[in-house]
C-alpha positions as CSV (number, residue, x, y, z in Angstrom):
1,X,98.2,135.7,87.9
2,X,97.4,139.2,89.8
3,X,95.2,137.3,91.9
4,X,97.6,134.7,93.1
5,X,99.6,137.2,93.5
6,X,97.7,139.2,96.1
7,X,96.5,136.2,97.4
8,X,100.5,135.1,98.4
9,X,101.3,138.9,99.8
10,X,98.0,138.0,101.8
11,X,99.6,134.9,103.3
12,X,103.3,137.0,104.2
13,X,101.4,139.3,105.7
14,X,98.7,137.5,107.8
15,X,99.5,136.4,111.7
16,X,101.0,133.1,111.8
17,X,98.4,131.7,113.0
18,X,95.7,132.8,110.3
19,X,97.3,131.5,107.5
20,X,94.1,128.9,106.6
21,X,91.3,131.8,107.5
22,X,93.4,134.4,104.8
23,X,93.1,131.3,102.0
24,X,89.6,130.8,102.7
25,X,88.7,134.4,102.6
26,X,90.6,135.1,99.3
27,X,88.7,131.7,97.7
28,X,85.4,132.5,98.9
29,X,85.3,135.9,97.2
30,X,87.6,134.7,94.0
31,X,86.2,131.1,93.6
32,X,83.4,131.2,95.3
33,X,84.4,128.3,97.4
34,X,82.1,128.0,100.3
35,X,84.6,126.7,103.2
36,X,87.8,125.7,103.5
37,X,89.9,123.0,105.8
38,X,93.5,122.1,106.2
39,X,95.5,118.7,107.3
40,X,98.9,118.0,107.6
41,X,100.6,114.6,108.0
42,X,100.9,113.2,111.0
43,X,104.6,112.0,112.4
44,X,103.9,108.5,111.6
45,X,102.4,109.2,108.5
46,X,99.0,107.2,109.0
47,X,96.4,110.1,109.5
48,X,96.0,113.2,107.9
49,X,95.1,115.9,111.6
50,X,93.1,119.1,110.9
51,X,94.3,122.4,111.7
52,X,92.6,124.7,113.3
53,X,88.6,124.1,114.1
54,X,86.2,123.5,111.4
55,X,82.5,123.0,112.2
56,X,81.6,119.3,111.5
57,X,85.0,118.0,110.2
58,X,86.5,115.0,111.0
59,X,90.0,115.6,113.2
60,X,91.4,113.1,111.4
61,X,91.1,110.5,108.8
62,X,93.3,108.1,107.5
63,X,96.0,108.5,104.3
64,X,95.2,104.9,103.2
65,X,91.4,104.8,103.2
66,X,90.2,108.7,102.6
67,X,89.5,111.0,99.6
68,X,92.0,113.6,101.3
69,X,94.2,110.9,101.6
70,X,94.2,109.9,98.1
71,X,94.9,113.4,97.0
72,X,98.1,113.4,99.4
73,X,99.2,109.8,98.3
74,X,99.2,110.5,94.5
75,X,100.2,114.3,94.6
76,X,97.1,114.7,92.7
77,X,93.8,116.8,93.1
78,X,90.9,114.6,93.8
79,X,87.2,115.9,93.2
80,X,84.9,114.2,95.1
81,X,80.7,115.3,95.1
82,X,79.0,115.3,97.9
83,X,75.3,116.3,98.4
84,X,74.7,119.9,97.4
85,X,78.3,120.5,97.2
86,X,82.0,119.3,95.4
87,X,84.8,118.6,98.0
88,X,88.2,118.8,95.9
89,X,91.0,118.0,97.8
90,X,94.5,119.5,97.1
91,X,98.4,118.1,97.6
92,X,100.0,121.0,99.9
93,X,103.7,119.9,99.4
94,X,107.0,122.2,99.2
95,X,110.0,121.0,97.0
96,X,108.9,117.6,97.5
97,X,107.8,117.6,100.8
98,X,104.6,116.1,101.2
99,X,103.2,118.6,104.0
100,X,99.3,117.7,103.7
101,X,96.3,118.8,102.3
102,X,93.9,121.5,101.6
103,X,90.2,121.0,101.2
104,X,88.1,123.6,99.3
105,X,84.2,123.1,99.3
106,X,82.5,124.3,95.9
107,X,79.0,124.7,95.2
108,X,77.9,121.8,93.3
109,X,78.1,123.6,89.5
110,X,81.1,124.8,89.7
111,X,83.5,124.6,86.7
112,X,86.9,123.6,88.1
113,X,89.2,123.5,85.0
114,X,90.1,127.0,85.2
115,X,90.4,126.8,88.7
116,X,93.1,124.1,89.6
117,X,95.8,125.8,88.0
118,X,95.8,129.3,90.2
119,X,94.7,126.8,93.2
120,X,97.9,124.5,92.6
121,X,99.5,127.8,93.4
122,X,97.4,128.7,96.2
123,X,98.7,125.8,98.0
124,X,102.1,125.8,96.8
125,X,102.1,129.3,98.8
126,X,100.5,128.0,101.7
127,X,103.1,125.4,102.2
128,X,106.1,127.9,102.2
129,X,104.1,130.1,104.8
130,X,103.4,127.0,107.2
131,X,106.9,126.3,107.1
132,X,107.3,129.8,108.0
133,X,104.8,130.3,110.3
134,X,106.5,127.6,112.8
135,X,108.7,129.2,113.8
136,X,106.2,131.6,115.2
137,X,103.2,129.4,116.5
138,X,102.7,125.7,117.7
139,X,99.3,125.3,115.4
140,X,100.6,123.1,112.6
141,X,103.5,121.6,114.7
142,X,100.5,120.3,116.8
143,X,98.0,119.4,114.6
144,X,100.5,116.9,113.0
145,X,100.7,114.7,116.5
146,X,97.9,112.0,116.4
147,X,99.2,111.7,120.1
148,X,101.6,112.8,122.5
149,X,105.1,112.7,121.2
150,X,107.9,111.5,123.8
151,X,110.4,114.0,125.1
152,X,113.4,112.3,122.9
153,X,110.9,112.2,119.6
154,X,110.3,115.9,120.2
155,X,114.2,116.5,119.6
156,X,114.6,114.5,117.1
157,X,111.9,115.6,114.5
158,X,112.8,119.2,115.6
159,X,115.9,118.6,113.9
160,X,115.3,116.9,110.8
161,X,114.9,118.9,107.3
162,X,111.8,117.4,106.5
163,X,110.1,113.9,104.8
164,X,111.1,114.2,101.5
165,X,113.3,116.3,99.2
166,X,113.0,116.9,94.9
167,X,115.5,118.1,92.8
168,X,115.9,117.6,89.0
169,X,118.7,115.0,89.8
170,X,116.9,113.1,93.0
171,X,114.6,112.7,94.9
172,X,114.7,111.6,98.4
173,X,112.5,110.5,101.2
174,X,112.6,109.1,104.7
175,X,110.6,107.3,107.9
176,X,111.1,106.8,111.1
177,X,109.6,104.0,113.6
178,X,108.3,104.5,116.0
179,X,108.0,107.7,115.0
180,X,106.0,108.9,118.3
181,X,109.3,107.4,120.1
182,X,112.0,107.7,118.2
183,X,115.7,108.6,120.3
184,X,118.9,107.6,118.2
185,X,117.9,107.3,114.6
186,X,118.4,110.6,112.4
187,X,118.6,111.4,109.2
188,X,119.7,114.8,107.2
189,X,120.3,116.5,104.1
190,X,121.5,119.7,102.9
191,X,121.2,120.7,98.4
192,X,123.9,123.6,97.4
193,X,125.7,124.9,94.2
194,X,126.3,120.8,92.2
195,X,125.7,118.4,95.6
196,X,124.0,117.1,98.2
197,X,124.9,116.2,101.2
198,X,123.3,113.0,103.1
199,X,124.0,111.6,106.6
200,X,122.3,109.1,108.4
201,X,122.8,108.9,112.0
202,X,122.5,106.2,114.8
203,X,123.5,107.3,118.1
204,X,123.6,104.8,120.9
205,X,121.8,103.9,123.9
206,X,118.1,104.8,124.2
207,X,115.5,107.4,125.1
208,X,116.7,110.9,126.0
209,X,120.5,110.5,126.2
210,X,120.2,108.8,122.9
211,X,118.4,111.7,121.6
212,X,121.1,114.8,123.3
213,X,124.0,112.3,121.3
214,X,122.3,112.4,118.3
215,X,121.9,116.1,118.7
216,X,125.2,117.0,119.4
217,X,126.7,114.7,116.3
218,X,124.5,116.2,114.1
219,X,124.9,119.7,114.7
220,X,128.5,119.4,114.7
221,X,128.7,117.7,111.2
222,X,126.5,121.0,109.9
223,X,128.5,123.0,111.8
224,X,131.8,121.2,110.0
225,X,129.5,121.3,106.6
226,X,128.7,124.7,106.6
227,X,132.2,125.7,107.4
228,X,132.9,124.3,103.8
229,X,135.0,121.4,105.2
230,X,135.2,118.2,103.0
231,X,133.7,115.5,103.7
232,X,136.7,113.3,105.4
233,X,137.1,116.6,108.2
234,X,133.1,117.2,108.4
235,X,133.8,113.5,110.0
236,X,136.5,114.3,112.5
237,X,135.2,117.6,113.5
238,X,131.7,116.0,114.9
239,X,134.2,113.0,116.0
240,X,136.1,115.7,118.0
241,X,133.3,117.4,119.4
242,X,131.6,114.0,120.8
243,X,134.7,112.7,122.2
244,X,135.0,115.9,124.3
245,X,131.9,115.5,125.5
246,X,131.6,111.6,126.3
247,X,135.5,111.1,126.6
248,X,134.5,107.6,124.6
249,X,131.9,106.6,126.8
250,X,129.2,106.8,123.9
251,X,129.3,107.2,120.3
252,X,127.2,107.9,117.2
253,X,127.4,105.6,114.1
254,X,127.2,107.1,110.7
255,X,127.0,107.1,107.3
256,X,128.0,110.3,105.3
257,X,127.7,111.1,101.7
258,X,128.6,113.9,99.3
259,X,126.9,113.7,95.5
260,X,127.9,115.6,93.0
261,X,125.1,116.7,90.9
262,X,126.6,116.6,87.5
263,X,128.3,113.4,87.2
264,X,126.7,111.2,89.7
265,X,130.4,110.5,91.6
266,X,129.5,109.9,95.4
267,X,132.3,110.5,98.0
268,X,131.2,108.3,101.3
269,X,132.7,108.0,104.6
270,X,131.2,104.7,106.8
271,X,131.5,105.6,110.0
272,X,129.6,102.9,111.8
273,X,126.7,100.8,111.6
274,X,124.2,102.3,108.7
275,X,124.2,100.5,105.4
276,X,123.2,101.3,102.0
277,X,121.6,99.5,99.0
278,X,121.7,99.7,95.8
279,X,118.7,98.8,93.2
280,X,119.7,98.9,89.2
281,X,117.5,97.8,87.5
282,X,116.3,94.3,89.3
283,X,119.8,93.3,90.7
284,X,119.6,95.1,94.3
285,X,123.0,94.4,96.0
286,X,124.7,95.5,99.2
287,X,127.1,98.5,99.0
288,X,129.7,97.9,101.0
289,X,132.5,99.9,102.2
290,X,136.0,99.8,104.5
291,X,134.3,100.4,108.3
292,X,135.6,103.6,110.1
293,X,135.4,104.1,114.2
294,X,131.9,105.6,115.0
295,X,132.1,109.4,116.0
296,X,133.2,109.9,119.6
297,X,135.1,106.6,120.2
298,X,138.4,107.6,120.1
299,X,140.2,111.1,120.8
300,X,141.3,112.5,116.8
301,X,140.3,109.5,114.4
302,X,141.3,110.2,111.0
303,X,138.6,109.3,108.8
304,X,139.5,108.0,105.0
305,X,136.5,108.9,101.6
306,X,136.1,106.3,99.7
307,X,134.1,106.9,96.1
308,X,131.7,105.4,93.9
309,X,129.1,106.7,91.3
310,X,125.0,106.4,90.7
311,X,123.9,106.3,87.1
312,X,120.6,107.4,86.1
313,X,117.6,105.1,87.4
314,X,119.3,104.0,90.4
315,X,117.5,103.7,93.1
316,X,119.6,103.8,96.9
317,X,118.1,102.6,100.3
318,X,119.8,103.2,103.9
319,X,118.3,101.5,106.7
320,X,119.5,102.1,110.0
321,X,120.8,98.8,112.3
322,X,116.8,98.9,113.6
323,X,116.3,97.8,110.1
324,X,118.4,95.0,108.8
325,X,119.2,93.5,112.0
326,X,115.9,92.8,113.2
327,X,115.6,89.2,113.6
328,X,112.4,87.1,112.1
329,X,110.8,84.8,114.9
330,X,113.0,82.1,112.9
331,X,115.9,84.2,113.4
332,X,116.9,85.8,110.1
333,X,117.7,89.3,109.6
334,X,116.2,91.5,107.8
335,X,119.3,92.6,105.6
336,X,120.0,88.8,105.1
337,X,117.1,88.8,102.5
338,X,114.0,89.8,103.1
339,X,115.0,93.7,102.7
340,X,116.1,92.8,98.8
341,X,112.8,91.5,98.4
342,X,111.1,94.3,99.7
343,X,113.0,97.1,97.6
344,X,112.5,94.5,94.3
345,X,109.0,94.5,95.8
346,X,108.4,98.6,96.0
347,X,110.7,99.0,92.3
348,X,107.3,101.3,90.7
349,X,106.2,103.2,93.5
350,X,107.9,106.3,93.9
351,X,110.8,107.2,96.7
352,X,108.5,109.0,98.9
353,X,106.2,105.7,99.5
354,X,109.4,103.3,99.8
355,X,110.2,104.1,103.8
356,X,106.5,103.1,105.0
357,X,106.4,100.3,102.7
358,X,109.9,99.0,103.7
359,X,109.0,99.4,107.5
360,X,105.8,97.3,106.7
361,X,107.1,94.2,105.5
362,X,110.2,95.1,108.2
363,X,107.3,94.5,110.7
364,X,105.7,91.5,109.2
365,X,109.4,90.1,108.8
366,X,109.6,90.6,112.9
367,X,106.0,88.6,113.2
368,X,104.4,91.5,113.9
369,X,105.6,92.4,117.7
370,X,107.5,95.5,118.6
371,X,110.8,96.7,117.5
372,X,113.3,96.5,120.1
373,X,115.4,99.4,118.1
374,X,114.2,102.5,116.6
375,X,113.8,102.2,112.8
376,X,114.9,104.6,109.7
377,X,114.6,104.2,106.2
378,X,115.7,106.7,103.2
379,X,114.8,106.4,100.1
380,X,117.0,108.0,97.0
381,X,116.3,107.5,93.3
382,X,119.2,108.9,91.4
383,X,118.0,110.8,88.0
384,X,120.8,112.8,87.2
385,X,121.4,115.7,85.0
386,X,120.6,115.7,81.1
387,X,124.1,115.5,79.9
388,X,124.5,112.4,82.2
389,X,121.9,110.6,81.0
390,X,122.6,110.9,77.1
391,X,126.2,110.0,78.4
């Protein structure tokens, strides 16, 4: 425990930049691990990108074919030997949020029992110093690009919390496609004191103006959140505030939600064009609710919460209009049916697979050609609190 420890005040105090040379360093004369290597997933969540150089390593390698990959798919450490030497590959993931994953070499003899414990830890460290750390450098926000993101991408995954989120009540996961060109679609969440917060956003029109819209909306419903407004005026403060800029000339469709921890009662407020899902047990039905004016179309809306609950093993899916209105070459939406048979489909994996998988058969639903709307999936399984679920 001392040596974690040290090892952690060695990350806060290393150069942003440094963070994966101070974790080799401290394994190598702890562990005796003989090199270290870092990757983070990238935006579209395909590849796993390398940080920093390392002699003879791979840039990338895939998350669905590749011992690192397995490691970052199950959450798991995975021990692979290699010639002369044992490659065990670690899950580097903060509060749920799958960030990537750290390679350690060992020599081949090497007991690892005692080790995986303090280097669980290790990595658990490293992923609150990355997040850190960007504020400071460009390293890992670069080594997660497989290619070159577009301008209106940039802003969007700039703003967005993160991939994934865990709580003892939830947890929560999301996708975007095409995630190298995203402009409209967004998605965010904030956890406090008994609730969490969820929007999901679709602003209109495309590339950059879509992307500034998007911007504005959002930061003016955490502006109205943070201000400790309910949910109702968190809605007509952002609807103000995009009005006054657009004077009605463009709007941003949303769907807001307020959970409260301890009982599972959900305020909502549908403002617009994304839809939600709801899987219990192997019924999966549409939630519907009384449509509101997206933000920004008129000058002071008045926007009305309606109120439902989630019990224990529920499992919610939003999909923007990219989603469920994408048309088959027959010409059947994707909310029509297919997306029930995809969530019955992904029921036993867990949320933070659910997006990708969804977006998959979204894809083979459209016969395989390109989106002509950006594309967002969340995923929520609802787990509640102990007292709920002996209730």
């Amino acid at each position: 425990m001392h040596e974690i420890a040290e090892i952690e005040q060695a990350l806060r105090r290393a150069a942003p930049h440094r963070l994966v040379g101070v974790v080799e360093d401290a394994l190598r004369e702890r562990c005796g691990v003989l090199r270290v290597e870092l990757r983070l997933a990238d935006y579209g969540l395909r590849t796993l990108q390398l940080v920093g150089h390392v002699s003879g390593a791979d840039l990338s390698v895939p998350i669905h074919d590749s011992p690192e990959g397995r490691a970052f798919g199950a959450q798991e450490p995975h021990v692979v030997r290699e010639t002369g030497a044992l490659r065990l590959h670690l899950p580097v993931t903060v509060r749920g949020d799958r960030l990537g994953v750290l390679t350690a070499e060992l020599p081949l003899e090497a007991d690892l029992r005692p080790l995986l414990p303090g280097l669980a830890q290790v990595c658990e460290a490293l992923g609150h110093e990355i997040l850190v750390a960007e504020r400071d450098t460009d390293l890992y926000v670069l080594a997660r690009r497989a290619t070159r993101l577009t301008l209106a991408a940039e802003m969007q995954w700039q703003l967005l919390p993160g991939r994934s989120c865990a709580r003892p009540e939830f947890a929560l996961a999301a996708h975007l496609e095409p995630a190298y060109a995203i402009f409209g679609d967004n998605y965010d969440w904030s956890v406090s004191d008994g609730r969490l917060t969820l929007t999901v956003t679709n602003g209109m029109g495309e590339g950059i103006e879509a992307a500034l819209l998007t911007n504005l909306a959002i930061n003016a419903l955490r502006n109205a959140r943070r201000a400790g407004l309910p949910l109702a005026d968190q809605a007509a403060l952002a609807d103000q505030a995009v009005y006054a800029q657009y004077r009605g000339e463009a709007f941003v469709s949303v769907l807001l939600l307020c959970f409260d921890l301890a009982t599972g009662e959900v305020e909502a407020v549908d403002a617009g064009s994304p839809r939600l899902w709801r899987q219990r047990g192997q019924a999966v039905e549409s939630v519907g609710f009384v449509a509101q004016l997206p933000l920004g179309m008129f000058e002071d809306t008045v926007y009305v919460p309606e109120r439902f609950a989630v019990r224990p093993g529920d499992r919610l899916l939003f999909g923007s209009d990219g989603v469920y209105a994408a048309v088959s070459p027959a010409g059947e939406s994707y909310g029509d049916r297919a997306l029930a048979r995809a969530l019955r489909g992904t029921r036993l994996l867990p949320p933070t697979h659910v997006p990708q998988a969804v977006l998959r058969e979204l894809a083979v639903h459209h016969g395989g050609s390109p989106l002509e709307d950006d594309a967002l999936v969340v995923c929520l399984d609802w787990h509640g609190t102990v007292a709920t679920v002996v209730a």
